[in-house]
PDB file with one MODEL, atoms N, CA, C and O in Angstrom:
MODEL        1
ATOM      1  N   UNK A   1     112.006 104.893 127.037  1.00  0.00           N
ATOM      2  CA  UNK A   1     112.394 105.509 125.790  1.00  0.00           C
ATOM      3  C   UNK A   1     113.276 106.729 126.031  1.00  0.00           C
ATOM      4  O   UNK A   1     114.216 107.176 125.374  1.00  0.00           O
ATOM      5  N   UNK A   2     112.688 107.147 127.189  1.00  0.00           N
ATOM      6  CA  UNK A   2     113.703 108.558 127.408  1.00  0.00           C
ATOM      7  C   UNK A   2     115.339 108.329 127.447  1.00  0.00           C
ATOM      8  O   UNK A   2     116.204 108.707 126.658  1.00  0.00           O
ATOM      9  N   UNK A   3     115.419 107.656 128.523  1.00  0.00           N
ATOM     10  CA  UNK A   3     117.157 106.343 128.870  1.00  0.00           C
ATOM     11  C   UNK A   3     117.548 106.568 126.835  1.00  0.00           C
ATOM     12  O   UNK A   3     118.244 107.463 126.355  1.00  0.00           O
ATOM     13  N   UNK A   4     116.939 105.616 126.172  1.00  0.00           N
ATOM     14  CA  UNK A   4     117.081 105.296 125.092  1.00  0.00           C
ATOM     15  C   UNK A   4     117.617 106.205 124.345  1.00  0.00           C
ATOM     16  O   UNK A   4     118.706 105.885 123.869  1.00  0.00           O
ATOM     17  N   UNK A   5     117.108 107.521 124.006  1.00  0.00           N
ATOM     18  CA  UNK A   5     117.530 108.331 123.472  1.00  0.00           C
ATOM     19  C   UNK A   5     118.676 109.270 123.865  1.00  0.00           C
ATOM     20  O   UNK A   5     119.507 109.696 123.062  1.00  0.00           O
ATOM     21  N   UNK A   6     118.632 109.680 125.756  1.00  0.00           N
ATOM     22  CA  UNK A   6     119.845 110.167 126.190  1.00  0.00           C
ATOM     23  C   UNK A   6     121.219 109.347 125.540  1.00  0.00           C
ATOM     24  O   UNK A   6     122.260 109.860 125.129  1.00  0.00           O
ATOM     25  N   UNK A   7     120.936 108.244 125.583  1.00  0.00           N
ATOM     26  CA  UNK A   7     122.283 107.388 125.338  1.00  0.00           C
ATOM     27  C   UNK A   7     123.256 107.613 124.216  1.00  0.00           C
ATOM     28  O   UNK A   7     124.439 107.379 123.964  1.00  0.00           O
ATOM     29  N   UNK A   8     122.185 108.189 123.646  1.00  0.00           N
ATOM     30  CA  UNK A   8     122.941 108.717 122.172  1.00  0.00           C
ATOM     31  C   UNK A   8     122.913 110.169 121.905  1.00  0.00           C
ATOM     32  O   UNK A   8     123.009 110.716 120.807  1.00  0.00           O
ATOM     33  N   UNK A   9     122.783 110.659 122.947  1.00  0.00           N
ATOM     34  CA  UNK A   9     122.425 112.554 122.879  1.00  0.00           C
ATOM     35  C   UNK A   9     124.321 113.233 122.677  1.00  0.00           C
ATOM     36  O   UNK A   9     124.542 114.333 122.170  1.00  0.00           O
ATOM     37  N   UNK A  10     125.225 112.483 123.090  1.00  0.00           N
ATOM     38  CA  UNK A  10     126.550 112.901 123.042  1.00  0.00           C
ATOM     39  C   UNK A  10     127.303 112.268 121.802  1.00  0.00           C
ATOM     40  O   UNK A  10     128.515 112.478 121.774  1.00  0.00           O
ATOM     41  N   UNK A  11     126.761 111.529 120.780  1.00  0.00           N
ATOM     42  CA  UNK A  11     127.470 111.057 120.149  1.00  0.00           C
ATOM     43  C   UNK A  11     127.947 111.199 119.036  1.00  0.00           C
ATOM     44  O   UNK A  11     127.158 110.756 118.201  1.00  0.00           O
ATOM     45  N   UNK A  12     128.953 111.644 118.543  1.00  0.00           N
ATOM     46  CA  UNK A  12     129.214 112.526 117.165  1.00  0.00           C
ATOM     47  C   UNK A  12     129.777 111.704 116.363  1.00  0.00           C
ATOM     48  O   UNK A  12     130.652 111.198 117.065  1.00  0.00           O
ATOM     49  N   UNK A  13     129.846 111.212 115.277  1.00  0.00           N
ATOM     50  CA  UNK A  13     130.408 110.370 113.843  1.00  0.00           C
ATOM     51  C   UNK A  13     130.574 111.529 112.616  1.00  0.00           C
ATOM     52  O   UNK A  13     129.863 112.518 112.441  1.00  0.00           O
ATOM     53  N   UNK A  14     131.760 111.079 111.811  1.00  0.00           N
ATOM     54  CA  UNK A  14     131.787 111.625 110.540  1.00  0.00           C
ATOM     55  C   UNK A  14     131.143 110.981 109.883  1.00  0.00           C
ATOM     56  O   UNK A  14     130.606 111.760 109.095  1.00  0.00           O
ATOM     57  N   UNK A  15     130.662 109.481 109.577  1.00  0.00           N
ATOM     58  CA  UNK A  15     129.958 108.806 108.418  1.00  0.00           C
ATOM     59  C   UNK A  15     129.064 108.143 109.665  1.00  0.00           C
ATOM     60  O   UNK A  15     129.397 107.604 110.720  1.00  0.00           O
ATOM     61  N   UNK A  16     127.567 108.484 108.951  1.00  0.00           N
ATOM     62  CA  UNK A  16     126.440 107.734 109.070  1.00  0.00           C
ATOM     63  C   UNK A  16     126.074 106.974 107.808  1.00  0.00           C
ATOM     64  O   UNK A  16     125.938 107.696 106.820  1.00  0.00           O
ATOM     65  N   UNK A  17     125.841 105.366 107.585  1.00  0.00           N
ATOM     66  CA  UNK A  17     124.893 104.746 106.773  1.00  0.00           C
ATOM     67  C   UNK A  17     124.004 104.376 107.405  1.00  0.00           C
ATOM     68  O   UNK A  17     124.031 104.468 108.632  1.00  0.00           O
ATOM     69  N   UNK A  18     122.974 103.856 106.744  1.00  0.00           N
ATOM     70  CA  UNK A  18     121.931 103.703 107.314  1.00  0.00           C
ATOM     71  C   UNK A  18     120.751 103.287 106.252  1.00  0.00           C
ATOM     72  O   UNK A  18     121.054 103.754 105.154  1.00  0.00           O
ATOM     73  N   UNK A  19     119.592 102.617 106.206  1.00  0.00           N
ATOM     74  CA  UNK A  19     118.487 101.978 105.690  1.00  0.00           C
ATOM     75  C   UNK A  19     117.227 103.080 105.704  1.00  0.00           C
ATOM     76  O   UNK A  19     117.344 104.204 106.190  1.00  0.00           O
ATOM     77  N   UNK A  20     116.156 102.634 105.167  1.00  0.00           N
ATOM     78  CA  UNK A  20     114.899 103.305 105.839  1.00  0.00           C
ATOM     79  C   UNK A  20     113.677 102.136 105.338  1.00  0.00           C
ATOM     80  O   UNK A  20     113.771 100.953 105.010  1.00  0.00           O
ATOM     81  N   UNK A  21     112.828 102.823 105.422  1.00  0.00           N
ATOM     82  CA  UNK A  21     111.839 101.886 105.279  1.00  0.00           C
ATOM     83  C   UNK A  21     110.546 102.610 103.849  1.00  0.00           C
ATOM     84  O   UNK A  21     109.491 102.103 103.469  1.00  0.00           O
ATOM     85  N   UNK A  22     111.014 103.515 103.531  1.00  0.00           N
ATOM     86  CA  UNK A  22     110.135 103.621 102.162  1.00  0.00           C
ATOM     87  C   UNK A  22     111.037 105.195 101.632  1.00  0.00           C
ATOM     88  O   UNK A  22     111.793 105.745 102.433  1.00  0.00           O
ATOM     89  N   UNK A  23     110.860 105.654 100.491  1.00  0.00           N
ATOM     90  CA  UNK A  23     110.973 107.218 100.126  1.00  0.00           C
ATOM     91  C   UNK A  23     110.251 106.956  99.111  1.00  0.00           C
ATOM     92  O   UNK A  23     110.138 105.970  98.382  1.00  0.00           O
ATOM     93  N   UNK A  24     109.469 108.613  99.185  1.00  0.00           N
ATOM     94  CA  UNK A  24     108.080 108.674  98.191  1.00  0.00           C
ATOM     95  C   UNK A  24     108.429 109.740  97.047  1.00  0.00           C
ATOM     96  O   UNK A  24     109.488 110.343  97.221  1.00  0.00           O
ATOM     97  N   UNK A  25     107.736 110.040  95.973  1.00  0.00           N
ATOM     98  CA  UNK A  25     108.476 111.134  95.189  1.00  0.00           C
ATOM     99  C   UNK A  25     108.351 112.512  94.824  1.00  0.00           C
ATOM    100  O   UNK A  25     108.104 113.261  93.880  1.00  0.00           O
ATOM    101  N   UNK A  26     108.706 112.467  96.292  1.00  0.00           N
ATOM    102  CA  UNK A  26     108.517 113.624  96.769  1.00  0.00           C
ATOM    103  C   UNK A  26     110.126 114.336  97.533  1.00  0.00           C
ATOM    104  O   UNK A  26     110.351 115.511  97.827  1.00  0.00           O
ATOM    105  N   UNK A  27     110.766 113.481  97.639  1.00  0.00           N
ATOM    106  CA  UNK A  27     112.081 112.913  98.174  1.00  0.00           C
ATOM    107  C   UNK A  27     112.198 113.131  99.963  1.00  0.00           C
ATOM    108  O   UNK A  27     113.064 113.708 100.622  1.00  0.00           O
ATOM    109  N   UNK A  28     110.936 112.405 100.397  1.00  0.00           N
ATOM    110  CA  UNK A  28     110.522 112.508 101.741  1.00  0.00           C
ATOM    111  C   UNK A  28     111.526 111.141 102.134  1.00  0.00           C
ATOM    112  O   UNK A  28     111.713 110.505 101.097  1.00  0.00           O
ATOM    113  N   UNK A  29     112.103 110.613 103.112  1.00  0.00           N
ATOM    114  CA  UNK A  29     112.348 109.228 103.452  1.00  0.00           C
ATOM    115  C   UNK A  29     111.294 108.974 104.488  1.00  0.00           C
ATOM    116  O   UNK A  29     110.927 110.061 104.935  1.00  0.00           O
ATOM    117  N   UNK A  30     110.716 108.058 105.000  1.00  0.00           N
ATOM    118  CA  UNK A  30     110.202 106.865 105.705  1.00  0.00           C
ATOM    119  C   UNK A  30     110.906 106.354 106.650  1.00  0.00           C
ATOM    120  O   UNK A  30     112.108 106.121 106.516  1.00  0.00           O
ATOM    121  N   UNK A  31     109.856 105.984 108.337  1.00  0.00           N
ATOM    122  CA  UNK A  31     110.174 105.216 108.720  1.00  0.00           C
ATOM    123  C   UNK A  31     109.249 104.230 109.271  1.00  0.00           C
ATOM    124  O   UNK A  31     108.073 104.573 109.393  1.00  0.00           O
ATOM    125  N   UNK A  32     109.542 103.266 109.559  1.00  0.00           N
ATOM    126  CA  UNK A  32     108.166 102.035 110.172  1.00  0.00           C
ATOM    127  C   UNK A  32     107.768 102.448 111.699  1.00  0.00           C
ATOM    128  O   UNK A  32     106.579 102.363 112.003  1.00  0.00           O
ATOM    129  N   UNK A  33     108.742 102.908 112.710  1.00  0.00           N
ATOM    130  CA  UNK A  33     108.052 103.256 114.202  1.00  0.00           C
ATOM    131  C   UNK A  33     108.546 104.334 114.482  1.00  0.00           C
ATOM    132  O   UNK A  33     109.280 104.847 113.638  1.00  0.00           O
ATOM    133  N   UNK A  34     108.365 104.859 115.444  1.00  0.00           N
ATOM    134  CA  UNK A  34     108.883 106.701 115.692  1.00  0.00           C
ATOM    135  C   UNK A  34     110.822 106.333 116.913  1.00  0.00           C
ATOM    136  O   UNK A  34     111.865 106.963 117.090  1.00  0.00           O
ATOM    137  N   UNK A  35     110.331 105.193 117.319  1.00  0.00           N
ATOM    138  CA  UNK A  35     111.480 104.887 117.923  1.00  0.00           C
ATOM    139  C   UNK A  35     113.167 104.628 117.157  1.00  0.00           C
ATOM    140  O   UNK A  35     114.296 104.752 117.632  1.00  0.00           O
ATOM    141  N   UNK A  36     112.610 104.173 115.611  1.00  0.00           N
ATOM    142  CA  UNK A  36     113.665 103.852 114.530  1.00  0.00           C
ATOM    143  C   UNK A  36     114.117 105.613 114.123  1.00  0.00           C
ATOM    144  O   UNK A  36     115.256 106.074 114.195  1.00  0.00           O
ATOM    145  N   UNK A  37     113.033 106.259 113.755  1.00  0.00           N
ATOM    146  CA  UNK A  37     112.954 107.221 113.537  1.00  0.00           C
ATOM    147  C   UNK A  37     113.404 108.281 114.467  1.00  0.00           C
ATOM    148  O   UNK A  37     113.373 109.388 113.929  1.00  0.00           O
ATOM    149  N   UNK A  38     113.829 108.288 115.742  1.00  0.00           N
ATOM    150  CA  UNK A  38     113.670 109.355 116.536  1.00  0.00           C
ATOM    151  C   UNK A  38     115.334 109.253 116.225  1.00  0.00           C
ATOM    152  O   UNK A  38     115.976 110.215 115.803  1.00  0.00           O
ATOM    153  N   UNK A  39     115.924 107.913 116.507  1.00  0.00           N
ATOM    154  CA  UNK A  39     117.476 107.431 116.751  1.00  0.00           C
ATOM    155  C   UNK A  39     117.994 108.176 115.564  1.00  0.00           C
ATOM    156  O   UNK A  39     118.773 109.102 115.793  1.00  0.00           O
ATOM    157  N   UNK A  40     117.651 107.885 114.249  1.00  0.00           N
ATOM    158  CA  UNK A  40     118.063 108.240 112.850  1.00  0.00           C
ATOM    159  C   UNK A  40     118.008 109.213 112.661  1.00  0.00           C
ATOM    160  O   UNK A  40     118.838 109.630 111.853  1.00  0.00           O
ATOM    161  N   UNK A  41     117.055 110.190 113.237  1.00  0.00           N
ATOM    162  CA  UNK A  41     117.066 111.848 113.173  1.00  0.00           C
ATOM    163  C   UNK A  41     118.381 112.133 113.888  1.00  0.00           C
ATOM    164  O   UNK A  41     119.162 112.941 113.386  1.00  0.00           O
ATOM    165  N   UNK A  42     118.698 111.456 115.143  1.00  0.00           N
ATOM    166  CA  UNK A  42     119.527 111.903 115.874  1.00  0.00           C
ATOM    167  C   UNK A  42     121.163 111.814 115.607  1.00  0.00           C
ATOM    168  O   UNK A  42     122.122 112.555 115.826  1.00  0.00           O
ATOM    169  N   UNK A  43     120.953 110.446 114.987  1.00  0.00           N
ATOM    170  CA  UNK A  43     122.296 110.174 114.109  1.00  0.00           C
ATOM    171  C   UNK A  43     123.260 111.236 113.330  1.00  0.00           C
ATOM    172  O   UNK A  43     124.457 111.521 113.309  1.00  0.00           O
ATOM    173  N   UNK A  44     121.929 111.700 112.639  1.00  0.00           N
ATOM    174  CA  UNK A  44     121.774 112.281 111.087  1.00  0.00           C
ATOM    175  C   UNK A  44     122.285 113.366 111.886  1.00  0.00           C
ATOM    176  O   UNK A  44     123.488 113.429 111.636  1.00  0.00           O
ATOM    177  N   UNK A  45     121.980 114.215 112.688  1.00  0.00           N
ATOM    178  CA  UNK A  45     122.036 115.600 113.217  1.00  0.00           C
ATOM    179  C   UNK A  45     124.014 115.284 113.533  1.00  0.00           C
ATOM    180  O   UNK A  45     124.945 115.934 113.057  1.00  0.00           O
ATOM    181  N   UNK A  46     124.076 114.139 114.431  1.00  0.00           N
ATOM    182  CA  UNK A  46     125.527 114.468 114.922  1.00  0.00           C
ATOM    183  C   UNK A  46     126.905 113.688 113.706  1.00  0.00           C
ATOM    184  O   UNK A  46     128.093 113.462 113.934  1.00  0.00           O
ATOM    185  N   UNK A  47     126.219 113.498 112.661  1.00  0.00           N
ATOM    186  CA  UNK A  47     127.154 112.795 111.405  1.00  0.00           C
ATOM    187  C   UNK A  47     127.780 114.365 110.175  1.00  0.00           C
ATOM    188  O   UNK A  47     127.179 115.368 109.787  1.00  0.00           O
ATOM    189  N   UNK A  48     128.650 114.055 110.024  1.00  0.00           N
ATOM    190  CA  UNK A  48     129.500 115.334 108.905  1.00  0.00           C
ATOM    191  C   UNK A  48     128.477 114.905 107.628  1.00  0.00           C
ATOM    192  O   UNK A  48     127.863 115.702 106.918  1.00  0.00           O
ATOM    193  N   UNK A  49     128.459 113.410 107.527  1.00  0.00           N
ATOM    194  CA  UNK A  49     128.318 112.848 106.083  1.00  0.00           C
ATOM    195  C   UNK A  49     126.718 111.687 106.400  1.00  0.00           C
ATOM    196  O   UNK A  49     126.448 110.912 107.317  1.00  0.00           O
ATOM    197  N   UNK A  50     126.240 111.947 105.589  1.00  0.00           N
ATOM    198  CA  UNK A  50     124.896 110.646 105.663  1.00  0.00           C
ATOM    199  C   UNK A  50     124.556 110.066 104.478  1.00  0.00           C
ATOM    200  O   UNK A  50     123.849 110.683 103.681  1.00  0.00           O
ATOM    201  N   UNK A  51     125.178 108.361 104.118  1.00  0.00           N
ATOM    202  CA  UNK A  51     124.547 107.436 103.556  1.00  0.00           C
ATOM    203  C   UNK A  51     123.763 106.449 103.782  1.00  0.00           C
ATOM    204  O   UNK A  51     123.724 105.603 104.675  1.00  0.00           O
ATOM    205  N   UNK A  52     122.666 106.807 102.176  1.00  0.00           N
ATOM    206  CA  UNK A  52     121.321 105.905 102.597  1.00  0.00           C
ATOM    207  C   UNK A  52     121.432 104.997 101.727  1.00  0.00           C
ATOM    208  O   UNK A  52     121.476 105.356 100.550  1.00  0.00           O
ATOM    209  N   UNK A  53     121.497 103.809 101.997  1.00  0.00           N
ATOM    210  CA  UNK A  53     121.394 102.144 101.690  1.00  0.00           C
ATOM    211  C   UNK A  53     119.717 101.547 101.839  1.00  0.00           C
ATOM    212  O   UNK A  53     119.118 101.062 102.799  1.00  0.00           O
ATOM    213  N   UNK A  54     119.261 101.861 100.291  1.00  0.00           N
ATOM    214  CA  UNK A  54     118.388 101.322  99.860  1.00  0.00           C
ATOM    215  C   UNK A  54     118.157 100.285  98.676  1.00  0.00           C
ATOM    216  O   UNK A  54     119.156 100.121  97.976  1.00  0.00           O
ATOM    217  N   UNK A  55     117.188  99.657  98.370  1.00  0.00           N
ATOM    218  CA  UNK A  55     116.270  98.590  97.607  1.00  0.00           C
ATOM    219  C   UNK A  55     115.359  98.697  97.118  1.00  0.00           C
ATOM    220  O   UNK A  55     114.307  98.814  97.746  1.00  0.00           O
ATOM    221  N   UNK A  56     115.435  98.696  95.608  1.00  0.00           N
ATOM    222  CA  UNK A  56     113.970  98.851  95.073  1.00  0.00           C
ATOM    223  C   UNK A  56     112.507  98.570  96.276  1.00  0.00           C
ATOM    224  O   UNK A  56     111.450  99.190  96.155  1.00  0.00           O
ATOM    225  N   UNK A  57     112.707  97.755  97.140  1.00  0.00           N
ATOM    226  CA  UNK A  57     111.459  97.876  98.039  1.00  0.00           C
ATOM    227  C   UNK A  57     111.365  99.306  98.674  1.00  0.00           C
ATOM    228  O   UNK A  57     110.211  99.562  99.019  1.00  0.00           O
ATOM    229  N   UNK A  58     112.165 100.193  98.893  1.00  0.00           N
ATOM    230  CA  UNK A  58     111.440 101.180  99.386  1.00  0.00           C
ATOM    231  C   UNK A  58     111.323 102.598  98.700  1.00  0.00           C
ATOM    232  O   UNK A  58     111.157 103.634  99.344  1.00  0.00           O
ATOM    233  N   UNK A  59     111.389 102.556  97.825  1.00  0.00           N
ATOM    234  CA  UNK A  59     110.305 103.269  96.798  1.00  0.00           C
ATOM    235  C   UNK A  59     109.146 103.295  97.051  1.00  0.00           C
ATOM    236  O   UNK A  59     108.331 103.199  96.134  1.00  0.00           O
ATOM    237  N   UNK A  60     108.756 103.426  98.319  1.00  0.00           N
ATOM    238  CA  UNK A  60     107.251 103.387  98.431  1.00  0.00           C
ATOM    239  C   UNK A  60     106.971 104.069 100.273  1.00  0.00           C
ATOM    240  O   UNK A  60     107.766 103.942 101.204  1.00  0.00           O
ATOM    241  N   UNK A  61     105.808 104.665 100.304  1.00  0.00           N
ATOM    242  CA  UNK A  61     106.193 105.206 101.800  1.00  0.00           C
ATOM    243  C   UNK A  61     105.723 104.734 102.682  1.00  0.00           C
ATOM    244  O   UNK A  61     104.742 104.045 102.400  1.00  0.00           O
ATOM    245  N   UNK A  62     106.084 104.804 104.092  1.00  0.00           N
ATOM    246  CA  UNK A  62     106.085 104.197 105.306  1.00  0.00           C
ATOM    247  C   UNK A  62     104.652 104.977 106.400  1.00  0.00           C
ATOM    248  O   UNK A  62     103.822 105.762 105.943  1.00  0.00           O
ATOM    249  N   UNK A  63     104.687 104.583 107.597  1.00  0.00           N
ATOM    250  CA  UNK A  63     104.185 105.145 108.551  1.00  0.00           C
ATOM    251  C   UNK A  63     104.694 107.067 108.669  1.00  0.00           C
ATOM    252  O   UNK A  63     104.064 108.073 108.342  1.00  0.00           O
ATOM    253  N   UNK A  64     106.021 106.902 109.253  1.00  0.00           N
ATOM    254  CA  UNK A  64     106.538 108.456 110.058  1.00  0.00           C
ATOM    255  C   UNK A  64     107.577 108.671 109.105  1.00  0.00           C
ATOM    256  O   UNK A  64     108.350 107.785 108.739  1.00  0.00           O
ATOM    257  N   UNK A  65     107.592 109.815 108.717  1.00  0.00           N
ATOM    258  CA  UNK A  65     108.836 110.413 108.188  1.00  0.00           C
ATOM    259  C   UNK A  65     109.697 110.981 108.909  1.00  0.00           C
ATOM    260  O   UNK A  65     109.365 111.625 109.904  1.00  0.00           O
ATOM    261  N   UNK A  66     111.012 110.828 108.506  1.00  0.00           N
ATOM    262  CA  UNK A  66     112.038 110.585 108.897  1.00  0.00           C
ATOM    263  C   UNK A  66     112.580 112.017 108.739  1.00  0.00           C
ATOM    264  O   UNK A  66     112.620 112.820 109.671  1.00  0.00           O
ATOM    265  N   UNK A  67     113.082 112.325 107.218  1.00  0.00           N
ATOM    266  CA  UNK A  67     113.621 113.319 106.919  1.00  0.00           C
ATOM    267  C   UNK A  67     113.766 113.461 105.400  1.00  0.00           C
ATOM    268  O   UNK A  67     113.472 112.408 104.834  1.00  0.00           O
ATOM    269  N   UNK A  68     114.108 114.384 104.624  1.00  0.00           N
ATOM    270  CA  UNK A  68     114.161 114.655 103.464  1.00  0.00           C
ATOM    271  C   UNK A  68     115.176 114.501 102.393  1.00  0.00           C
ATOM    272  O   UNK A  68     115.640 115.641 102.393  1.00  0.00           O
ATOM    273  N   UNK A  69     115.844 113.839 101.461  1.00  0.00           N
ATOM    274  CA  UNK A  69     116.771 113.565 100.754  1.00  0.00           C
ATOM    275  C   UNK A  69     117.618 114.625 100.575  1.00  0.00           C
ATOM    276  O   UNK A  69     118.781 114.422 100.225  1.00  0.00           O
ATOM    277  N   UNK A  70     117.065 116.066 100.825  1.00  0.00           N
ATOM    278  CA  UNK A  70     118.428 117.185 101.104  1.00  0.00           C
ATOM    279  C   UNK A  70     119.206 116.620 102.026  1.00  0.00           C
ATOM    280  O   UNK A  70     120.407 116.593 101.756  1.00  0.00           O
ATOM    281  N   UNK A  71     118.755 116.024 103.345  1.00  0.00           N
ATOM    282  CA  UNK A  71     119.637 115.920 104.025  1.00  0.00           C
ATOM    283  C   UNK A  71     120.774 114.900 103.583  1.00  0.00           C
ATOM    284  O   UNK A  71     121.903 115.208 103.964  1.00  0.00           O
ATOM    285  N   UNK A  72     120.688 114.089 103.065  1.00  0.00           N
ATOM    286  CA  UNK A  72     121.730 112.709 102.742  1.00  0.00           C
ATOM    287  C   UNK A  72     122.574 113.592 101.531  1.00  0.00           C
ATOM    288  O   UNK A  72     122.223 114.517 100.798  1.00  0.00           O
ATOM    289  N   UNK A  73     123.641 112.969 101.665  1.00  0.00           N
ATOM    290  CA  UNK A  73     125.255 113.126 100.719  1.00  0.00           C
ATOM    291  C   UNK A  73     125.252 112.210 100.220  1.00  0.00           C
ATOM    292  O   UNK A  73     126.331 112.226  99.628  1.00  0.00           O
ATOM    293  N   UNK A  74     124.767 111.294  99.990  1.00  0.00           N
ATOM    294  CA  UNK A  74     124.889 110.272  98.323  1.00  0.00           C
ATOM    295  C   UNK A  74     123.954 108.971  99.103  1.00  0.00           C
ATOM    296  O   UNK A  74     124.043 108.514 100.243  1.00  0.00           O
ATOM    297  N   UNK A  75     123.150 108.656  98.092  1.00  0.00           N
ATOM    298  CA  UNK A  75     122.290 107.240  97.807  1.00  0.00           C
ATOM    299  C   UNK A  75     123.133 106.053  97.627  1.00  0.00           C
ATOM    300  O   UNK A  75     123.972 106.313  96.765  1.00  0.00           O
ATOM    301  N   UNK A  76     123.226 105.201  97.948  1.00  0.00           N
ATOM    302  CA  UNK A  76     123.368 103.714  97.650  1.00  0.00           C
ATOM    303  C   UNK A  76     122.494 103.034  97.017  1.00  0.00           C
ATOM    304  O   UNK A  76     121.517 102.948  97.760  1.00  0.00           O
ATOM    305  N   UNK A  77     122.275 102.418  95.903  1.00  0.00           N
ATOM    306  CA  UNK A  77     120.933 101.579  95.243  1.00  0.00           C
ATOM    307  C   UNK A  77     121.537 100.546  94.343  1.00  0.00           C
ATOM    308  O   UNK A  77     122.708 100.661  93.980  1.00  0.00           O
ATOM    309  N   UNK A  78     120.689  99.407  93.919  1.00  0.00           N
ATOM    310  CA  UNK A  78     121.179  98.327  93.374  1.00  0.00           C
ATOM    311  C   UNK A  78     120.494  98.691  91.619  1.00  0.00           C
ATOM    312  O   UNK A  78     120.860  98.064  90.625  1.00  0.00           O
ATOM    313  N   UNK A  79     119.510  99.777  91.603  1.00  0.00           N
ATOM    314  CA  UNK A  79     119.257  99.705  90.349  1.00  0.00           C
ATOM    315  C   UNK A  79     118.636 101.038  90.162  1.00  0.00           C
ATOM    316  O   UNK A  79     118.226 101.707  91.111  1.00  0.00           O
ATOM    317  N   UNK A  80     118.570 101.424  88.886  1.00  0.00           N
ATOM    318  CA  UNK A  80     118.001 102.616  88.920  1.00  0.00           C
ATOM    319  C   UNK A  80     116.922 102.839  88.506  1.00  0.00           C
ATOM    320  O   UNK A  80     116.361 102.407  87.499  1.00  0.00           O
ATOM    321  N   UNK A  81     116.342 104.035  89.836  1.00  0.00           N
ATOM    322  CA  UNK A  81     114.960 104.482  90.497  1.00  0.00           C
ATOM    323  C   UNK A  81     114.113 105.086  89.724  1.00  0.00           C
ATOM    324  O   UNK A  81     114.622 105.957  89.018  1.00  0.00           O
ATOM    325  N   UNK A  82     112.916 104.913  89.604  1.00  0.00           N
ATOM    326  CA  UNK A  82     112.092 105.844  88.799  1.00  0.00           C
ATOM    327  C   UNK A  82     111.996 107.614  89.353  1.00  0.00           C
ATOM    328  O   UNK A  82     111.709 108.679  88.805  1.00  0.00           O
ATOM    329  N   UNK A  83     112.413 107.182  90.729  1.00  0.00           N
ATOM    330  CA  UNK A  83     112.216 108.925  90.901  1.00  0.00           C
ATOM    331  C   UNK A  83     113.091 109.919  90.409  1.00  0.00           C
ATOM    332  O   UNK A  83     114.007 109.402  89.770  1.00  0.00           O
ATOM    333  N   UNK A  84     113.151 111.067  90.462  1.00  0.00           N
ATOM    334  CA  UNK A  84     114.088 111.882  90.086  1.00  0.00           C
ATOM    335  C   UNK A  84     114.941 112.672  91.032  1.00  0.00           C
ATOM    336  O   UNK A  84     114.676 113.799  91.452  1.00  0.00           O
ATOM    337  N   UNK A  85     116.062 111.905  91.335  1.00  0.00           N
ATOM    338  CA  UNK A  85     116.659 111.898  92.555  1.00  0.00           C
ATOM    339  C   UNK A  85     118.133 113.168  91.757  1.00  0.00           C
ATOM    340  O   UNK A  85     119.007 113.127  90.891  1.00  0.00           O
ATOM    341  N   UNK A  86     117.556 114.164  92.810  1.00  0.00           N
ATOM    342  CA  UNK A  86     119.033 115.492  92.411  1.00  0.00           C
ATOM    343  C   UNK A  86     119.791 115.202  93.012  1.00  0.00           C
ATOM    344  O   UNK A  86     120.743 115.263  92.235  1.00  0.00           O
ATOM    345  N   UNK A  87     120.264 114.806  94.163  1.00  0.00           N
ATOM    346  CA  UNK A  87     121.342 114.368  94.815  1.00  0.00           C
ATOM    347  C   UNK A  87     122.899 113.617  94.144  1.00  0.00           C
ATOM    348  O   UNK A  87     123.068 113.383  92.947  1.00  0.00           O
ATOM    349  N   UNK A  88     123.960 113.323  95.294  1.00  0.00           N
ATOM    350  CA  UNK A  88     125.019 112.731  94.098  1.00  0.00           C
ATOM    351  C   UNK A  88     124.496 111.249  94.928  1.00  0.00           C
ATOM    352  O   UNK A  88     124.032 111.197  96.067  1.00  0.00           O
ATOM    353  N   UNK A  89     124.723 110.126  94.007  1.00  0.00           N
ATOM    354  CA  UNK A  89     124.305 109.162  93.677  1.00  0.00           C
ATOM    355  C   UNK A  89     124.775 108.096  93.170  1.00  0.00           C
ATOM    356  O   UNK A  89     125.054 107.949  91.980  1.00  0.00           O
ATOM    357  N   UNK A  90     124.916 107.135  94.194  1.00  0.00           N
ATOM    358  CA  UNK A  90     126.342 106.005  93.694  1.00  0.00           C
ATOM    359  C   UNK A  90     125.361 104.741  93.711  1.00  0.00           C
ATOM    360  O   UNK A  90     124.455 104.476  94.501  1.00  0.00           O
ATOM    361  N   UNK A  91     125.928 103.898  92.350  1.00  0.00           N
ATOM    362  CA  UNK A  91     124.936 102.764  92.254  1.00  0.00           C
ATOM    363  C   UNK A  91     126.072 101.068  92.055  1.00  0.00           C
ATOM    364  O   UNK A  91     126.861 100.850  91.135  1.00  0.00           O
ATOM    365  N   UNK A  92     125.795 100.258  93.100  1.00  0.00           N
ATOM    366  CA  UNK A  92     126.404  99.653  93.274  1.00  0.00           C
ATOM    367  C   UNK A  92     125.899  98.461  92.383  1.00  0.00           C
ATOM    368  O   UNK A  92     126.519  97.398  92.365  1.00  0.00           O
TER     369      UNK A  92
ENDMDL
END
């Protein structure tokens, strides 16, 4: 796991998208293993911009949290969420 994570310790992007596996309403995001989770923290840290590409399925929370909806610059969703999401917010 260690290998795993160096591999991506240098890597910088302007746009991250990306999935998760639940957000609760609380505007916590979710993830299912700490290994999905460790990468996506790390992403998130070296990206200008972070979009999250979700599905009514994850409206609901996971094992490990990930990180907090301050951090993301606009939502992706197919319908709209019961939570009360402050963020900017694009619905496809």
């Amino acid at each position: 796991m260690v290998r795993y994570q160096n591999t991506y310790y240098n890597v910088y992007t302007s746009i991250f998208y990306f999935s998760c596996s639940g957000i609760d309403n609380e505007g916590n995001i979710w993830e299912s293993n700490e290994l999905n989770a460790s990468l996506k923290r790390k992403m998130m840290e070296a990206s200008e911009k972070c979009y999250l590409l979700v599905d009514q399925s994850k409206f609901e929370k996971a094992l490990i949290q990930l990180s907090g909806l301050n951090k993301i610059d606009t939502i992706f969703y197919r319908f709209c969420p019961s939570l009360p999401l402050t963020k900017n917010t694009v619905t496809k």
